[in-house]
C-alpha positions in Angstrom: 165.8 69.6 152.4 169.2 70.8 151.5 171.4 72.6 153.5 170.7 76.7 152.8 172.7 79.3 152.3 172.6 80.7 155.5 172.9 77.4 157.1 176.7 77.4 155.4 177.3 80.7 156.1 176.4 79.9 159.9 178.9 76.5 159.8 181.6 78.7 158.3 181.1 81.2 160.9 181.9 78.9 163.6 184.0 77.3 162.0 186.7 79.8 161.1 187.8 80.7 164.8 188.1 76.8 166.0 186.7 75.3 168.9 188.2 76.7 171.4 186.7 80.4 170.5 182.8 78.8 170.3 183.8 77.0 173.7 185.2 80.7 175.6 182.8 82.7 173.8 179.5 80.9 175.8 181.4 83.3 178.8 181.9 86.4 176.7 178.2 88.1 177.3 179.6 91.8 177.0 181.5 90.9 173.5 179.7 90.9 170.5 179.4 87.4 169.5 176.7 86.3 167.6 174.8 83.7 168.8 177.7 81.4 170.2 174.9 78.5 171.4 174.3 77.9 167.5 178.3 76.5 167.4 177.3 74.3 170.2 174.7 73.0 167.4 176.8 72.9 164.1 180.2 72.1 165.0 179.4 68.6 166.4 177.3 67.8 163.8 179.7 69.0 160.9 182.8 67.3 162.4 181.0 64.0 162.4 178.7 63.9 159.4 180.4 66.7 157.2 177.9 68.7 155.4 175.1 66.0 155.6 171.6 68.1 155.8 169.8 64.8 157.2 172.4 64.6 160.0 171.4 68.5 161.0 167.7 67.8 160.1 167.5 65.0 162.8 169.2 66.8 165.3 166.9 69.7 165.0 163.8 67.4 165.0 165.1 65.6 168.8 165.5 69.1 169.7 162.2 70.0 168.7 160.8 66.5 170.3 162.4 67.9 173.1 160.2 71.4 173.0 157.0 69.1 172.7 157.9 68.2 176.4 158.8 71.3 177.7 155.9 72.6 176.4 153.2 70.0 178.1 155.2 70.0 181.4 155.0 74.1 181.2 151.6 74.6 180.7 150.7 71.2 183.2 152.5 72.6 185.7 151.3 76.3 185.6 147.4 74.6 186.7 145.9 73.5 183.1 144.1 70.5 182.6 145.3 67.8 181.0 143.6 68.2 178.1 144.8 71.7 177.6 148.2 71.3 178.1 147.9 67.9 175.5 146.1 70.0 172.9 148.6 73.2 173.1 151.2 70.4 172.8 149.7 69.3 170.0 149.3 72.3 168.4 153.0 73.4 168.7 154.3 70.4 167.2 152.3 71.0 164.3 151.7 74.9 163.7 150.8 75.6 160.2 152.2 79.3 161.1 155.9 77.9 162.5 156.2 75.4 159.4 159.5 76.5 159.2 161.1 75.3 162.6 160.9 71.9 161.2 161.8 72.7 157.3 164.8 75.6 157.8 167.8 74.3 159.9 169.2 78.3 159.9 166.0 78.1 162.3 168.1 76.5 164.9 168.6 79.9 167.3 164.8 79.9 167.7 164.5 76.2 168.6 167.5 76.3 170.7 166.1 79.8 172.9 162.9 78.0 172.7 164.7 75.3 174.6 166.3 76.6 177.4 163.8 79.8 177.4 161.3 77.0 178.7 163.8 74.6 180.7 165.0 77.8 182.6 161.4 79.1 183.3 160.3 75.3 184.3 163.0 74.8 186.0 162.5 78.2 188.7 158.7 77.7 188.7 158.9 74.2 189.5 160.6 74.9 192.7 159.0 77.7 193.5 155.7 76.7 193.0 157.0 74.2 196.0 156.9 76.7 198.4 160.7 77.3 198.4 163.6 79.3 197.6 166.0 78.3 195.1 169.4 77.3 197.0 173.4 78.7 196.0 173.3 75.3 193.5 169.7 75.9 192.0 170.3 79.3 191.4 173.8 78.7 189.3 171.9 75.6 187.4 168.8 78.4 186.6 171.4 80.7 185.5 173.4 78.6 183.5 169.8 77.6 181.5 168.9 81.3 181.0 173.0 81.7 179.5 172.5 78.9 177.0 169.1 80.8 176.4 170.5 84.7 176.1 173.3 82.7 173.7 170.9 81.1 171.4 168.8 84.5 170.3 167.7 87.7 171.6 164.4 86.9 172.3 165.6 85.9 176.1 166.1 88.7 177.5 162.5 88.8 178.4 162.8 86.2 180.9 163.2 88.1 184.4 160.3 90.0 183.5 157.9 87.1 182.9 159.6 86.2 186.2 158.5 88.5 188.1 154.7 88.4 186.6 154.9 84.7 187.5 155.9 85.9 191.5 153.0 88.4 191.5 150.5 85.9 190.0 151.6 82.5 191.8 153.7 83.0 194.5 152.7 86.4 196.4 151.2 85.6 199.9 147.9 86.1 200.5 148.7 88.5 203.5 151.5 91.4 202.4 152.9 92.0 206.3 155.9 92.7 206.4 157.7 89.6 207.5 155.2 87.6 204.9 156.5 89.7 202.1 160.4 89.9 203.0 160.4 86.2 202.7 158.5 86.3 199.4 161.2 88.2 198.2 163.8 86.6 199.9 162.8 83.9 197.7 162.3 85.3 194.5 165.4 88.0 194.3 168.5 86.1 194.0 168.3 84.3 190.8 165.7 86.7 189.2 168.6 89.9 190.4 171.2 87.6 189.0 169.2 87.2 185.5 169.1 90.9 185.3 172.6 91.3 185.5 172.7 89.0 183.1 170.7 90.7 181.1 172.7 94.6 181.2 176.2 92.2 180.5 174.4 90.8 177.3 172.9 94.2 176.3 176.0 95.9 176.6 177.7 93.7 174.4 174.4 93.8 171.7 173.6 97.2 171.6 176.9 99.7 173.3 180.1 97.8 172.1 181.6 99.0 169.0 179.7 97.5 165.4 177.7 96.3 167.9 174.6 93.6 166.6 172.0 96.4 167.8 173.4 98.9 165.2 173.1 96.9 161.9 170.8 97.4 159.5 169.2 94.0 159.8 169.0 94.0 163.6 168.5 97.8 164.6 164.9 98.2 165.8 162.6 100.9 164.5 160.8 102.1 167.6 157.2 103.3 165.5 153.7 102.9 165.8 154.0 101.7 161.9 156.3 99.0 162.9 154.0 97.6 165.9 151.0 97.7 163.4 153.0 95.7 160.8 154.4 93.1 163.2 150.8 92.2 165.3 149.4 92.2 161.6 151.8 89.7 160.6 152.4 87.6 163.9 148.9 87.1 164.3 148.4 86.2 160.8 151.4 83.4 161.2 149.8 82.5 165.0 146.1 82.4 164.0 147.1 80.3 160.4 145.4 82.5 158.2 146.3 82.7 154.7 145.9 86.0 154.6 147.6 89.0 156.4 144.7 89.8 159.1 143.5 93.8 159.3 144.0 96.1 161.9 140.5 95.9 162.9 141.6 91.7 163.6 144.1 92.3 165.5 142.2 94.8 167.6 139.5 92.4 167.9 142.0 89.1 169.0 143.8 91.3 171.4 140.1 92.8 172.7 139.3 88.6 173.3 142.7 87.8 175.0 142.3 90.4 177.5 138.8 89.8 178.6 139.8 85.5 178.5 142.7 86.0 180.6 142.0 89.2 183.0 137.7 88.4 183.8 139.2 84.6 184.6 140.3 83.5 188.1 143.0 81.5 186.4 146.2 82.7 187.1 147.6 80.4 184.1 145.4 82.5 181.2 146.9 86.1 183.1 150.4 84.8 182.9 150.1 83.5 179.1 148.6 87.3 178.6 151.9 88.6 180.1 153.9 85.8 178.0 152.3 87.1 174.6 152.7 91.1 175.4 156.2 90.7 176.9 158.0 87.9 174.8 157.6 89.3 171.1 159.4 92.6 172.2 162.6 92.2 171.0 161.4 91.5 167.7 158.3 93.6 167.8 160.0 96.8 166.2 162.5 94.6 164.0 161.5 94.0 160.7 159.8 90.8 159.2 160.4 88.8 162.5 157.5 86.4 161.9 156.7 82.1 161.8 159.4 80.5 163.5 160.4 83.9 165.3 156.9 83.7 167.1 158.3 79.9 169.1 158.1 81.3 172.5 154.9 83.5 171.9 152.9 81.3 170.0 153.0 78.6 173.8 151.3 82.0 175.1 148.4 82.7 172.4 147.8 78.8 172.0 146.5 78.2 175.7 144.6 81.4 175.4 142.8 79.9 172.4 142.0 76.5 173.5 141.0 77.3 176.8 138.5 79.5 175.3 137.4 76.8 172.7 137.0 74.3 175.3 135.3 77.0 177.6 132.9 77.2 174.9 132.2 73.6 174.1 131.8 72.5 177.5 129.2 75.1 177.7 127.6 74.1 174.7 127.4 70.4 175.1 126.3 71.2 178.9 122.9 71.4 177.8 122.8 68.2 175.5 122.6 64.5 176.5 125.6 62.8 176.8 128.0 65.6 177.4 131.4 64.0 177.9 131.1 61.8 174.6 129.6 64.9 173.0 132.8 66.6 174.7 135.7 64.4 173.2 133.9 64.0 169.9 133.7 68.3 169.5 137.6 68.1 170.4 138.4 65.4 168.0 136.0 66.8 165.0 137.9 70.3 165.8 141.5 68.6 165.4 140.8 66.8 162.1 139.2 69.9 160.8 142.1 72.1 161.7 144.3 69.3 160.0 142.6 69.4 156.7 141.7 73.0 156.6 145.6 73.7 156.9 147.3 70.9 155.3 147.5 72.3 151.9 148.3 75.5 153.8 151.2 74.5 155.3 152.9 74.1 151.7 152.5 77.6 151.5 154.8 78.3 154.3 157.8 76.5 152.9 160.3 78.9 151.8 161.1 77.9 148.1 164.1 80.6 147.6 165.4 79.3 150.3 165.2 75.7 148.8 166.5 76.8 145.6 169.5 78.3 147.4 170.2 75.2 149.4 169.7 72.8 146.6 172.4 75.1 144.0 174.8 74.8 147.2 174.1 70.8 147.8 175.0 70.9 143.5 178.3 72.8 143.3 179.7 70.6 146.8 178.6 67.4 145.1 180.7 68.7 142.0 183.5 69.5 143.9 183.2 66.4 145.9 183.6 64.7 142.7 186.7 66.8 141.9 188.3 65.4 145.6 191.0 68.1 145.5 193.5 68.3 147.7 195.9 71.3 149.1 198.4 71.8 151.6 197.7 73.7 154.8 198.4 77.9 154.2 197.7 77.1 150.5 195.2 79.5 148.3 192.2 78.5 146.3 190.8 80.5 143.6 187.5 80.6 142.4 187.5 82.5 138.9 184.0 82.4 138.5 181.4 80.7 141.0 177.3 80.6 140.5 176.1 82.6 143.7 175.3 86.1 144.3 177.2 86.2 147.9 179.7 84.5 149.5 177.7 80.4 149.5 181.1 79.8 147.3 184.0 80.9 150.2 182.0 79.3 153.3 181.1 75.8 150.8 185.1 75.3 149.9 185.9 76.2 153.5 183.8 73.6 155.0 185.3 71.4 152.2 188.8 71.9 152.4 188.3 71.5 156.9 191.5 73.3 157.3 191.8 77.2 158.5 194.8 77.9 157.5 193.7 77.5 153.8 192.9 81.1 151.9 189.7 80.8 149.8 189.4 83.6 147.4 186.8 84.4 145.1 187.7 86.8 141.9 184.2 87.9 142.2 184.5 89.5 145.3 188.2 89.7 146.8 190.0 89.2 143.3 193.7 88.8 143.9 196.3 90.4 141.0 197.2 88.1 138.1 200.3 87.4 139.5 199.1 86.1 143.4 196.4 83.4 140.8 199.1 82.0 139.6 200.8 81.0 142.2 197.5 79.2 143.9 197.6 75.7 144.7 194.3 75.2 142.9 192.2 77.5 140.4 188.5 76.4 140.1 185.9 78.0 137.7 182.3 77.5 136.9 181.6 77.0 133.3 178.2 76.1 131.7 176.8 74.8 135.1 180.3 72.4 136.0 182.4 73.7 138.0 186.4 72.8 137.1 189.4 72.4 138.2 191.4 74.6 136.1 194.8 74.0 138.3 
């Protein structure tokens, strides 16, 4: 799939400062930089392969190979079975509802959060499902993960509260005296307090800095009962892989199921992925259209809600037939192919095709101008009279092109310089009849 439009735009972004300003700005928490973990991801990638979409493509796919593990050593470690954790594994590799973390490389932020969202929270619940404390060393390793996290998207903020559930579900002792509960603490406050200061350092620079992120249209949230209604509607119709956008009545009914699963269960695994799918969607619960590959880190949550209940169910069905643990297997195999086939043709339906279009008109007009090779000095201008896009795909395309910053792209459609100012550009370009040419 080609590159898309935003996926340029994104390059561009990153590109334009140098990489010295995508290095610093991983440090800059209180400064409105959007997203700086995504230059960690481009930049590389462009300086080695140029604009090649397979090269982005396969990095995005080891990256998500690398969420397949995360995602089975999470839920393994948390007390699921084997065949749980396999199946939710399973499951997330190939949702029907997320068909876009594998087809839209501007999905990168959510893969990338998704990443160190789950090596940060593995990372503090491995050692404190041990029995210990993290140490001066694990802390600052924990807190570098949940940085690379907080830099990749919003949706990590939520972290240090699904933290503390996790204390209160898996590690409070048994007896609450006093010296029992100081040390329970003792062990849990440093690098959760830490993460919280984080967190206010990263909030102030989103929400209370000047033009901050928080304040633009696309990004400010709408805090309504409308907008809560329309986000569960369409979250759970992307989680569940329905074709169609589930009622109210649905949602009432799935969220009725989860509660009574998770909360009338001893398993402290099922309470915490009820935590994980009320907390982790807030960010984007009163944002609009927030949905399929936004739902990463939730959709871990709702998946081993669901197959624990369907294995629940099974086992208690094939209990009271002959040969229950072949009858066992072949339920959960019949179940997967099922699945498969009922959502195969489905999954089609998830692919973005504006955003195809987009990319493959942007893929067209760099091949045309790859053809054209031209070359300019450094601090010349470039002109675009005329260019076939509705934006700016044109300035961040010859940017990325020309791989020199101190070369002025200007498009007449949108920052037109005086007749005088085009004539003294190195190179004038126009787009006639589909072609684009080099007029100077």
């Amino acid at each position: 799939m080609p590159l898309a439009a935003d996926d340029l735009m994104n390059i561009g972004i990153y590109f334009q400062p140098g990489i010295r300003h995508a290095i610093v700005s991983q440090f800059l928490l209180w400064k409105d930089v959007f997203r700086p973990m995504g230059a960690a991801f481009y930049l590389p990638i462009y300086y080695l392969f140029g604009l090649n979409p397979a090269a982005f493509q396969a990095a995005i796919t080891l990256i998500l190979l690398a969420n397949a593990w995360l995602i089975y050593r999470f839920v393994k470690s948390l007390g699921a079975e084997a065949i749980v954790a396999a199946l939710v594994t399973l499951i997330g590799c190939y949702h029907t509802g997320l068909t876009n973390l594998q087809y839209n490389v501007d999905m990168i932020y959510d893969v990338l959060c998704f990443f160190f969202y789950l090596a940060a929270l593995n990372y503090y619940t491995s050692i404190r499902l041990r029995g210990r404390r993290l140490n001066a060393l694990q802390v600052a390793v924990f807190l570098a993960l949940y940085l690379c996290a907080l830099n990749s998207k919003e949706m990590a903020v939520t972290l240090p509260v699904l933290l503390v559930c996790f204390e209160g579900l898996y590690c409070r002792p048994k007896k609450m005296d006093p010296a029992g509960t100081r040390a329970w603490l003792g062990g849990a406050a440093p690098a959760i307090a830490l993460s919280i200061a984080l967190n206010l350092l990263y909030i102030y620079g989103k929400a209370l800095v000047p033009h901050a992120l928080a304040t633009r249209p696309a990004y400010a949230p709408v805090f309504t009962l409308t907008r809560v209604i329309d986000f569960q509607r369409g979250s759970l119709t992307d989680l569940f892989m329905r074709a169609d956008v589930v009622s109210l009545w649905t949602v009432v009914l799935i969220w009725v199921v989860a509660t009574t699963v998770a909360w009338f269960s001893s398993s402290p695994l099922l309470r915490f992925c009820w935590f994980m799918v009320l907390l982790t969607p807030l960010p984007i619960e009163f944002l609009s259209d927030r949905f399929q590959g936004c739902l990463y880190i939730p959709m871990v949550g709702w998946t081993v809600l669901t197959v624990s209940l369907f294995l629940a169910v099974l086992r208690g069905v094939v209990a009271f037939l002959p040969a229950p643990r072949v009858l066992f297997a072949a339920g959960i195999a019949a179940t997967v192919v099922a699945v498969a086939a009922l959502n195969y043709q489905r999954k089609l339906n998830f692919i973005n095709p504006a955003a195809y279009d987009q990319g493959r008109r942007g893929a067209q007009v760099l091949s045309q101008l790859r053809a054209l090779n031209p070359h300019v000095k450094p601090h010349s201008t470039v002109v675009f009279l005329h260019d076939p896009f509705i934006d700016w795909d044109m300035y961040f395309i010859a940017n990325l092109f020309f791989r020199d910053r101190t070369v002025h792209v200007c498009l007449q459609r949108l920052n037109p310089l005086p007749p005088a100012d085009v004539e003294r550009a190195a190179a004038i370009f126009d787009f006639q009849k589909g072609q684009l040419v080099q007029v100077k």
